[in-house]
C-alpha positions as CSV (number, residue, x, y, z in Angstrom):
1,X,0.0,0.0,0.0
2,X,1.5,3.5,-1.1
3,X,2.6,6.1,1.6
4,X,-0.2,8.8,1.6
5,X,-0.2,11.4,3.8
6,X,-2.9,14.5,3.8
7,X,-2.5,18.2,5.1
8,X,-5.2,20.6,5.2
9,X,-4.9,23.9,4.1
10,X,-6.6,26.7,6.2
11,X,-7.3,30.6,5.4
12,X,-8.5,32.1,8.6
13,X,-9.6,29.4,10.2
14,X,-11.5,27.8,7.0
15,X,-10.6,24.9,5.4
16,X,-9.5,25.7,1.7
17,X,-8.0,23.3,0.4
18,X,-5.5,19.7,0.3
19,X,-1.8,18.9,0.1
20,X,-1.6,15.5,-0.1
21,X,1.7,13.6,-0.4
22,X,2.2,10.9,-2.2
23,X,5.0,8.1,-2.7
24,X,8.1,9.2,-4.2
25,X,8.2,13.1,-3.7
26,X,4.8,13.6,-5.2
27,X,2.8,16.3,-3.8
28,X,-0.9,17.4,-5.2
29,X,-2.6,20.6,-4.4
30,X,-5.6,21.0,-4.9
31,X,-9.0,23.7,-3.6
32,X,-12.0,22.3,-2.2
33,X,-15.0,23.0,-3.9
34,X,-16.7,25.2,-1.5
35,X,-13.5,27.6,-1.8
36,X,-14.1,27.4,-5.8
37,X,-17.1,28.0,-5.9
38,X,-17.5,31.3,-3.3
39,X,-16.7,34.4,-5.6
40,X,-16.0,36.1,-2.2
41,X,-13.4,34.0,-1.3
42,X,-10.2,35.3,0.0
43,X,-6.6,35.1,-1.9
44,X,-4.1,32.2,-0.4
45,X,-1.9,33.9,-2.8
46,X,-1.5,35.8,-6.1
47,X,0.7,32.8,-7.6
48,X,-2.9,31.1,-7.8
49,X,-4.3,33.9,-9.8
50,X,-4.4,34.0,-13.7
51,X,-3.6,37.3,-15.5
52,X,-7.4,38.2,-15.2
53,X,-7.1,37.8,-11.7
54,X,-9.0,34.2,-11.9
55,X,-8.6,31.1,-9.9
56,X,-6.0,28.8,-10.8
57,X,-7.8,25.2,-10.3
58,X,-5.5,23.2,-12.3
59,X,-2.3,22.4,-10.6
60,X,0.0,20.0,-11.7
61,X,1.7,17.4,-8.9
62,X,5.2,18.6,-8.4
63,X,7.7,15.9,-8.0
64,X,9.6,18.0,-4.9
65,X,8.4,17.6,-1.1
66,X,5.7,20.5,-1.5
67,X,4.6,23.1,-4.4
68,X,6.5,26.5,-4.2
69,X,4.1,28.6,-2.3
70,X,4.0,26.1,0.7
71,X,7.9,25.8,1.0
72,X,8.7,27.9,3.6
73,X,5.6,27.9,5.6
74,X,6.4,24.1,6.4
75,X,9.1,22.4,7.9
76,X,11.9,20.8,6.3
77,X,14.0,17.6,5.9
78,X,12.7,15.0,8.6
79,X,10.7,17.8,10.3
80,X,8.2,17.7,7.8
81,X,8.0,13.9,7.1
């Protein structure tokens, strides 16, 4: 059975979205629903944002420990495992 593990991603205090990492380095992002769907929903960040200022919803897996905008909010090394 694969090594999954699951982080939830919070914007004051509401639950936005998933980080879930998978086996071999591979971490998804991805936005729940409800977040999509609000149109008064508040930025995680601009990196998220197209140039018309829409919500990015398609993220690809990244094959490092976590996507770019969550590197430095999360440990590192054996911390974070």
């Amino acid at each position: 059975m694969p090594d999954v593990a699951v982080l939830d991603v919070r914007l004051y205090d509401q639950p936005i979205g998933t980080l879930t990492h998978l086996q071999g380095d591979r971490t998804i992002f991805a936005f729940n629903e409800d977040y999509v769907e609000n149109p008064d929903r508040p930025t995680l960040s601009l990196s998220f944002k197209d140039n018309l200022g829409g919500l990015i919803t398609n993220i690809r897996p990244t094959q490092r420990v976590v996507p770019p905008f969550f590197s430095n909010l999360l440990s590192e090394g054996g911390l974070q495992r």
